[in-house]
Residue, then its C-alpha position, 0 to 999 in steps of 0.5 A: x601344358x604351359x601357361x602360355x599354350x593354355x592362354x592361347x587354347x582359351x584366348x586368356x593371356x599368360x598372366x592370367x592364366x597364372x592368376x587363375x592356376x594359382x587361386x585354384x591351388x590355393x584353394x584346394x591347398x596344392x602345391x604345383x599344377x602336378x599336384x593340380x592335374x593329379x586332383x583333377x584325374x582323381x576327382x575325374x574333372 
């Protein structure tokens, strides 16, 4: 999904969703919300 669509889904504006997608890569030191999704299904989160 687009930041913007996922802002919507959870009430959060574009920016910080952005914000938030960015610490969460930084932090499980990712490169991209492809990398970011790829964890998630692997980790089954």
């Amino acid at each position: 999904m687009a930041y913007k669509e996922i802002g919507a889904a959870l009430n959060l504006s574009e920016r910080t969703v952005k914000y938030h997608m960015e610490r969460i890569l930084e932090l499980l030191r990712l490169e991209n919300k492809a990398q970011a999704v790829a964890y998630a299904a692997r980790e089954k989160i």
